[in-house]
C-alpha positions in Angstrom: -11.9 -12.5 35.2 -14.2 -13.7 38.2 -13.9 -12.6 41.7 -11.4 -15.0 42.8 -9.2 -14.0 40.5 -9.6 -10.3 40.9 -8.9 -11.3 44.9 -5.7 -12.8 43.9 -4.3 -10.2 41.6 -4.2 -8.2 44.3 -1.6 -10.2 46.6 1.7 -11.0 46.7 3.1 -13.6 48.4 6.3 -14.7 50.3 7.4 -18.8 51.2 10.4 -19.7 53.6 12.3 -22.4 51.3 14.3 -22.3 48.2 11.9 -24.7 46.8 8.3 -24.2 46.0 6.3 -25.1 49.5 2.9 -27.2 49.7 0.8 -24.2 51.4 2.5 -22.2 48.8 1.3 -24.1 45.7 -2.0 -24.5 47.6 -2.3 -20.9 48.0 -1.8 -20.6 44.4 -3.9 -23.1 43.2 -7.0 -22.5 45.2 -7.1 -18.6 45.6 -5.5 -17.9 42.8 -2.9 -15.5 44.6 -1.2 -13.7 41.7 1.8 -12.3 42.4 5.2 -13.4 44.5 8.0 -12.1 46.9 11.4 -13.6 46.7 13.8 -12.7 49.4 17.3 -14.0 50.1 16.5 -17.2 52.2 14.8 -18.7 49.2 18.1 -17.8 47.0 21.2 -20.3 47.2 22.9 -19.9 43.8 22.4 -18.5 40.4 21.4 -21.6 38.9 19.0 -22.2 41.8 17.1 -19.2 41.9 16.4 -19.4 37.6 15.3 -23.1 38.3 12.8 -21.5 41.4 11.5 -18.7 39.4 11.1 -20.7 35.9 9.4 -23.7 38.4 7.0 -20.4 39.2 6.2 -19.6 36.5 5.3 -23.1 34.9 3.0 -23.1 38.2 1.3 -19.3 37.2 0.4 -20.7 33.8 -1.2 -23.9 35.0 -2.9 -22.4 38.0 -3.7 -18.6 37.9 -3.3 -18.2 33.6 -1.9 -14.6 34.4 1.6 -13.9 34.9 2.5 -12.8 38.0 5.3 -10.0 39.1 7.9 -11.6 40.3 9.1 -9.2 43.1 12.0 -8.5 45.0 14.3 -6.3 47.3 17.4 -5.4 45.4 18.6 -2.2 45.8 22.2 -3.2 46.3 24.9 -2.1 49.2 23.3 -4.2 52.8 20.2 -4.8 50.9 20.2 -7.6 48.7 18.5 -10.9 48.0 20.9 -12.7 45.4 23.5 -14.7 45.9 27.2 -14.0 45.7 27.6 -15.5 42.0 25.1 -12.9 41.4 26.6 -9.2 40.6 25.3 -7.4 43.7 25.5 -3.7 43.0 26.4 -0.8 45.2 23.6 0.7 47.9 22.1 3.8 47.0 24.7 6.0 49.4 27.8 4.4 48.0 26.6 5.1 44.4 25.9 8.3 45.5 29.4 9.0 47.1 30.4 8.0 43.5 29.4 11.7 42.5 28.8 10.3 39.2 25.9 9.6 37.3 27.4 7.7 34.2 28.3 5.1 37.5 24.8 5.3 39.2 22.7 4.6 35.5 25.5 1.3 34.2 25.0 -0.1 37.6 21.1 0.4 38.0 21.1 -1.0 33.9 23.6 -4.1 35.2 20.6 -4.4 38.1 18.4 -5.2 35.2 20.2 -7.0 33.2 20.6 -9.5 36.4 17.4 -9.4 37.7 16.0 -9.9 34.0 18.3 -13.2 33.5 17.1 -14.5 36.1 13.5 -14.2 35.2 12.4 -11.4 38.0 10.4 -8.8 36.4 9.7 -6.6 39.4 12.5 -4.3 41.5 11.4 -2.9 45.1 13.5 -0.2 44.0 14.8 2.9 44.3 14.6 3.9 47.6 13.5 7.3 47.7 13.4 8.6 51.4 15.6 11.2 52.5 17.6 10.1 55.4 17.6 13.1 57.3 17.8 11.6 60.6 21.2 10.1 61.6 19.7 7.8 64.0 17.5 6.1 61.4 17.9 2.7 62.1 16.4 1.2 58.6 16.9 3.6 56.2 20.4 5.2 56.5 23.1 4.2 53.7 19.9 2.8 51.7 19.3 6.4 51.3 21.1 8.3 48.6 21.4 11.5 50.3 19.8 13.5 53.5 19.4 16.3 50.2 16.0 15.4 48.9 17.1 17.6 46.2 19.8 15.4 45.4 17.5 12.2 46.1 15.0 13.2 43.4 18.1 14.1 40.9 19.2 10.3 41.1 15.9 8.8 41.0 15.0 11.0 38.4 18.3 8.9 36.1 17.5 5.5 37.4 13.5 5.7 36.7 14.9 6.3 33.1 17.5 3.6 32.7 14.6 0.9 34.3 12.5 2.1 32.0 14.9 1.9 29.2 15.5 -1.9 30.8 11.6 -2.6 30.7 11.7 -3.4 34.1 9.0 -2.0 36.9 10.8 -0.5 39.6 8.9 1.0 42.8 10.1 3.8 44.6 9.5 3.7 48.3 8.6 4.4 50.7 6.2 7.0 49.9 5.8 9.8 52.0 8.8 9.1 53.4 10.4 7.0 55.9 13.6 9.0 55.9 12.7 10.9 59.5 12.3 8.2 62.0 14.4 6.4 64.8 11.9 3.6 65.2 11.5 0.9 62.3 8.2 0.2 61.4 9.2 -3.3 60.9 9.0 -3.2 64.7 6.4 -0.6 65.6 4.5 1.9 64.3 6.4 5.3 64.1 5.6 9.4 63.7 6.9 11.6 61.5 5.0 14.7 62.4 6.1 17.9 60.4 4.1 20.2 58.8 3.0 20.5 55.2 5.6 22.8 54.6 8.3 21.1 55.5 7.3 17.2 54.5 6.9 18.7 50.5 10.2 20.4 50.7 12.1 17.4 52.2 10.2 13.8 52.1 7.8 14.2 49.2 9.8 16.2 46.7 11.8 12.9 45.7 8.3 10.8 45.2 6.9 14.7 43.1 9.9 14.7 40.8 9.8 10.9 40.2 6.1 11.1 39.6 6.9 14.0 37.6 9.4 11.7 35.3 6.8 8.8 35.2 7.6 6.5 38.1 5.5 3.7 37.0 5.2 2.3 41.2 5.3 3.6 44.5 5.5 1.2 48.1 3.7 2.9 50.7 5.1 3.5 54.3 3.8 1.9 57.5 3.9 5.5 59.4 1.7 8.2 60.9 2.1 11.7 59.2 -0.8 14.0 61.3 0.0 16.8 58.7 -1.4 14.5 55.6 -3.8 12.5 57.9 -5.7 13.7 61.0 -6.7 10.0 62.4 -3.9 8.0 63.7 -4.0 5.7 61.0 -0.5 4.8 58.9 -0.1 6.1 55.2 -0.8 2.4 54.2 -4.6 2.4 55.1 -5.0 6.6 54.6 -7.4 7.0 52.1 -6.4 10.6 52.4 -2.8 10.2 51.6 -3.0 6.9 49.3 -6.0 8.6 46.9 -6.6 12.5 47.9 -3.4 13.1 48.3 -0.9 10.6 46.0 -3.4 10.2 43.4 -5.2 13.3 43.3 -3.0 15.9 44.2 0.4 14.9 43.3 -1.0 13.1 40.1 -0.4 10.1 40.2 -1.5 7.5 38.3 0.8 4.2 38.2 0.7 1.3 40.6 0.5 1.9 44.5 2.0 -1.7 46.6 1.7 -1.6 50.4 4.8 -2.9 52.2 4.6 -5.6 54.1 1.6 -5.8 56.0 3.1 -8.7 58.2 5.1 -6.0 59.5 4.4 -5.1 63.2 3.1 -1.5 62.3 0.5 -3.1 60.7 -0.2 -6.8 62.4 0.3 -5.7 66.0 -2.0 -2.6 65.3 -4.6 -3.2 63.3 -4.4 -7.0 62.2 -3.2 -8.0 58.7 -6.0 -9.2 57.2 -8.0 -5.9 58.3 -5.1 -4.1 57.3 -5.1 -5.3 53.7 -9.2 -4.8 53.4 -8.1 -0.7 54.9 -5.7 -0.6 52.3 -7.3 -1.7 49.4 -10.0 0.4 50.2 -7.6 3.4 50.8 -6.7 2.9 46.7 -4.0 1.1 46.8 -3.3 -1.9 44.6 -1.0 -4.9 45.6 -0.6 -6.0 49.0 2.4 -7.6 50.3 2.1 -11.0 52.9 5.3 -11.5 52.6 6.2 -14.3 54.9 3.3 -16.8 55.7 1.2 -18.8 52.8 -1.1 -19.6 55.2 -1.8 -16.1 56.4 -2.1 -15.2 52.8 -5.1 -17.4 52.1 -7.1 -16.0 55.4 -6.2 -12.5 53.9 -7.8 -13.7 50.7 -11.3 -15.0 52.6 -11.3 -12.1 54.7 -11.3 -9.6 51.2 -13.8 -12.2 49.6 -16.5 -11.8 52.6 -15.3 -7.7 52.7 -16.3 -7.7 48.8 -19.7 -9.4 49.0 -20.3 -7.3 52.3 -20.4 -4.6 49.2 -17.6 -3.0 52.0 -15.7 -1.9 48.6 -15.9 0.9 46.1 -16.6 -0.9 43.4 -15.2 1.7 40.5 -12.2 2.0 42.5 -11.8 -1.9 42.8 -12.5 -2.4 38.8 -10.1 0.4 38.3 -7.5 -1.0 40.3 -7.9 -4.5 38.7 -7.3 -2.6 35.5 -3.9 -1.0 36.4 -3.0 -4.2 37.6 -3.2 -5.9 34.4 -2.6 -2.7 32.2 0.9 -2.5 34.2 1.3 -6.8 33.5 0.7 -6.3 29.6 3.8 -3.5 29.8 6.7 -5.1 32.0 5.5 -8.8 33.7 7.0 -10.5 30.5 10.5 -10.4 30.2 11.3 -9.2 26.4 14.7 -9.8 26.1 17.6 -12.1 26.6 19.6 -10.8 29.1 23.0 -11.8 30.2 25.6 -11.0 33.1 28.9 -10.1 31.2 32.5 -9.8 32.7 32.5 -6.5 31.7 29.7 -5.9 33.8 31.0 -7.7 36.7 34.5 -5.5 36.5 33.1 -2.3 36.0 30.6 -2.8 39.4 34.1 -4.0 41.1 35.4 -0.5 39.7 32.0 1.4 41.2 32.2 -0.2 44.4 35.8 1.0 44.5 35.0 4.3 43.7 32.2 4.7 46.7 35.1 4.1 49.2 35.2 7.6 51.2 37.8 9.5 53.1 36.3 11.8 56.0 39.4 12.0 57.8 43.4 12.0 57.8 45.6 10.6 55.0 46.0 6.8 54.0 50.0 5.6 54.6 51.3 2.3 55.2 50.5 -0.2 58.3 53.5 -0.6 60.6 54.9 -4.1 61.0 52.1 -5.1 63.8 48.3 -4.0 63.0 45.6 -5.4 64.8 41.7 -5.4 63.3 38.9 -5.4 65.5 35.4 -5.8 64.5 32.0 -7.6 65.2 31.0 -10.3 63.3 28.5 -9.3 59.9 25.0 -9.2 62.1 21.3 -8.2 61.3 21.1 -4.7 61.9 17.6 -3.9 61.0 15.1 -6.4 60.2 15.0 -5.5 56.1 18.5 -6.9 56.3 19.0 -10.6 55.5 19.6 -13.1 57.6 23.7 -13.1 56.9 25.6 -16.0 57.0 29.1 -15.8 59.6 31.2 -13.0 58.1 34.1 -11.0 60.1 35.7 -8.2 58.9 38.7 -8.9 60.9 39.1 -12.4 60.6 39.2 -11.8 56.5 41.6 -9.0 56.7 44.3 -10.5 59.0 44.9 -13.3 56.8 46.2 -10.5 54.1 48.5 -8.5 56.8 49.8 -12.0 58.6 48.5 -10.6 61.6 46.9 -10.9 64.8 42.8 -10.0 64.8 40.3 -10.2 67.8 36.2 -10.4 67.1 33.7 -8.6 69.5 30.0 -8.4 69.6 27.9 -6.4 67.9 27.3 -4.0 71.3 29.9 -4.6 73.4 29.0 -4.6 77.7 31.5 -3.3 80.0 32.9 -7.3 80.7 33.6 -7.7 77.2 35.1 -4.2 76.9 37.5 -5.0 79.8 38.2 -8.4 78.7 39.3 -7.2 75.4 41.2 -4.1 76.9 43.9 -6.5 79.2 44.4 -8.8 75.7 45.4 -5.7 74.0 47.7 -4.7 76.8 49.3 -7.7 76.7 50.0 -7.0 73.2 53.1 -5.6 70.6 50.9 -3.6 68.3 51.6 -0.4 66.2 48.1 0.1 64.4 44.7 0.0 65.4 42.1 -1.0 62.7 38.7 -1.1 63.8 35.8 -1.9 61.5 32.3 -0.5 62.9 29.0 -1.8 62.2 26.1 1.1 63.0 28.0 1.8 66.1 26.5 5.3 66.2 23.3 3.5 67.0 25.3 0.5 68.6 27.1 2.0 71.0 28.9 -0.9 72.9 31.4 -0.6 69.7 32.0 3.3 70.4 32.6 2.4 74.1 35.0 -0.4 73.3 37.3 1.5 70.9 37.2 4.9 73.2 39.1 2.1 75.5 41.0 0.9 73.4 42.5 4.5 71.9 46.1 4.6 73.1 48.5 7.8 71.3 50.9 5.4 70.9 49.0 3.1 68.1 47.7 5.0 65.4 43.7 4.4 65.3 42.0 3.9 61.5 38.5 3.2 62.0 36.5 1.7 58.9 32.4 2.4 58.8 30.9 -0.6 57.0 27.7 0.4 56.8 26.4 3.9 58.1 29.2 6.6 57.7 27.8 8.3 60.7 30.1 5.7 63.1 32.9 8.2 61.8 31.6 11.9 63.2 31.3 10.0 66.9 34.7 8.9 66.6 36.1 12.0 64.8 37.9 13.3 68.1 40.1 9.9 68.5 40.5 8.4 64.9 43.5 8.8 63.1 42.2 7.8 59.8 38.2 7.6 58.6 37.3 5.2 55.9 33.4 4.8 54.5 32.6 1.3 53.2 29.1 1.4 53.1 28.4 -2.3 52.9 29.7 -5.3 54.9 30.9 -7.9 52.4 33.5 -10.0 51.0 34.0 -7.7 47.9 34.2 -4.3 50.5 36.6 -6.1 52.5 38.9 -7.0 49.8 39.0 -3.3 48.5 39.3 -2.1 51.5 42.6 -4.5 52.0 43.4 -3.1 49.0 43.1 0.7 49.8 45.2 -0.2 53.3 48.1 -1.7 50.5 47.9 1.5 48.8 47.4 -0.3 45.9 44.1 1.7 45.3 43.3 5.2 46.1 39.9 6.5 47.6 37.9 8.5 45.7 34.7 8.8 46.9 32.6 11.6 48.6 30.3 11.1 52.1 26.8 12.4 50.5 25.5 13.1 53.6 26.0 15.5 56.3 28.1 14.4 59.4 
């Protein structure tokens, strides 16, 4: 394999459209860039997406001659990339609020099953951070637990069932982005504990996986002073990425960076340096997940790194082997998959069992309930781009009611403009549908306002179940969702009919 080559196994890359771009295929062609990121603005259907990735492929095998992994993010819950024809399965908390691992292995083998039909061979999955801070904006319900105990007990059944699927997943993101109230998405955060206390919380998911042959970890964009005494993020840390990960812990499968067009990395450091730290640090596949363009001066930049002779050259052959040693064992899909009914009713039947009660006892609406809620918006930046959805809007339209839509962090105009419509109103229930509004806290504001001991008060968390504990004092009723979607809106409708009851369990602290 010449140098080129060896350059462009070591890249993945992202494009904006759900067609292959020009600067995409020239990226391909001409650097040989070996590996691709789908996310959800290049998916539109099911049919779509198999004629994009098949179209990819046919490109590899002209172009490059190696297959590449075909990436992406779906872990399920607020955190997917497929389309709605697609079966989009639970988020890690709701599968944990399940309590039940027969649920948590179908749905992570349904995962495959979809992801394998549709000719993607690589799952940025399971998350394995330990959301032990409540004011996490980016981890939070895609977080099975803030027990890393309980964290590595889950991983340790859906490492196995991927494996069983032949389909690399990556745990992430390693050594843990569970502590943090800043998104590295955004900037460049600290978690600084001790030894001590990052093995028995963050890293004992990532040891117990590694443990149980997690074939792939994602690194985090984060400073951790205990594992690395120059402020440099685990990403480019030789320390933690080969002393530590490799060396210590034992690991020995494939190390990916996040994104290193993330700002942690390209407002700090640059990411074409960032890559050439990284690779250098020991790990393997790079993510540029956005920009073509950017990819290819990543790729020069590495080129005129390499015959700088700025590389270890034993760890760069090494790492070329794993690449391809991994590509032998899951890039080609083995199988002929296929989405079932069945599999489509039983995740219906999951997602209905994740639906928790932390407060009061579900009975029937009165004659006049009124939903509140903000629109479906982009909480944190690894959430998709959503299309228009409304809670209340959908709702109403099965209680023949009235339904009013505020924004996601309502000001103190809004709030009193909302207040004098509701006075002016005949209603006997309150139903108000949160979005983060422990972290959003217009929304807290607004139904504190709003909270009359005439009306009873039900308040719905559709994504982190923390919304609940800050509204304990004043709700009537507290529902956990998990996810803001069409299919959590209907069961939720559902559970409101009593036509359903809920089941699940909050797995984490309030």
């Amino acid at each position: 394999m010449d140098l080129i080559h060896q350059i462009g196994q070591h890249i993945i890359i992202g494009f904006q459209g759900t067609e292959m771009d020009e600067d995409f295929i020239s990226a391909v062609k001409n650097y040989k860039i070996g590996n691709v990121i789908l996310f959800a603005r290049n998916i539109t259907s099911k049919n779509q997406i198999k004629k994009l990735v098949n179209d990819i492929y046919t490109l590899y095998e002209k172009e490059v001659g190696i297959i590449p992994f075909i990436t992406i993010d779906q872990e399920g819950g607020m955190v997917t990339r497929l389309s709605e024809d697609c079966v989009n399965i639970p988020g890690a908390m709701a599968l944990s609020a399940t309590n039940n691992f027969e649920y948590i292995k179908e749905c992570t083998r349904i995962n495959c099953t979809q992801l394998k039909e549709l000719g993607i061979n690589c799952n940025l999955a399971p998350v394995l951070d330990v959301n032990c801070n409540k004011d996490n904006p980016v981890i939070g319900t895609r977080s099975y637990s803030d027990n890393p105990q309980k964290v590595a007990d889950i991983a340790t059944k859906i490492i196995n069932t991927y494996e069983e699927n032949n389909l690399l997943c990556v745990g992430k993101h390693f050594p843990g982005h569970g502590d943090t109230n800043l998104d590295s998405h955004l900037t460049l955060p600290t978690v600084d504990k001790d030894l001590d206390r990052l093995n028995k919380m963050e890293i004992l998911p990532f040891k117990g996986a590694i443990d149980k042959g997690l074939p792939a970890i994602m690194t985090s964009h984060i400073l951790y002073p205990a594992l690395e005494k120059k402020a440099i993020p685990a990403t480019i840390s030789k320390t933690i990425i080969t002393d530590f990960l490799r060396k210590k812990l034992g690991f020995e499968g494939l190390v990916f960076s996040d994104d290193m067009e993330m700002n942690a990395i390209k407002n700090y450091y640059g990411t074409e340096k960032g890559v050439i730290e990284s690779l250098k640090a020991g790990a393997d596949l790079m993510f540029v997940s956005h920009h073509p363009k950017i990819a290819i001066q990543v790729c020069q930049e590495i080129l005129k790194a390499y015959e700088n002779g700025e590389f270890d050259k034993t760890m760069w052959n090494n790492s070329i082997k794993r690449i391809m040693l991994f590509k032998e064992s899951y890039a080609k899909i083995k199988d002929n998959s296929q989405i079932t009914k069945e599999d489509r009713h039983y995740n219906t039947k999951v997602k209905e069992a994740s639906i928790s009660l932390y407060k009061g006892t579900v009975s029937k609406l009165g004659k006049k309930p009124l939903f509140i809620s903000p629109n479906l918006f982009q909480a944190t930046n690894v959430s998709n781009n959503f299309t228009t959805l409304s809670f209340s809007k959908e709702i109403s339209k099965h209680f023949d009611c009235e339904y009013l839509i505020c924004s996601s962090n309502p000001d103190e105009t809004e709030i009193e403009e909302i207040k004098n419509k509701i006075m002016k109103m005949d209603i006997t229930d309150l139903i108000f549908a949160t979005y983060n509004s422990h972290l959003y806290k217009g929304q807290e504001t607004l139904i504190r306002a709003l909270k009359s001991n005439k009306i009873k008060l039900t308040v719905v968390a559709l994504r982190n179940p923390y919304d609940l504990n800050t509204l304990n004092d004043i709700s009537d009723l507290s529902i956990a969702a998990y996810e803001y979607t069409k299919e959590s809106i209907e069961i939720i409708k559902r559970i409101l009919k009593e036509e359903i009851n809920i089941t699940g369990k909050i797995p984490v602290s309030m």
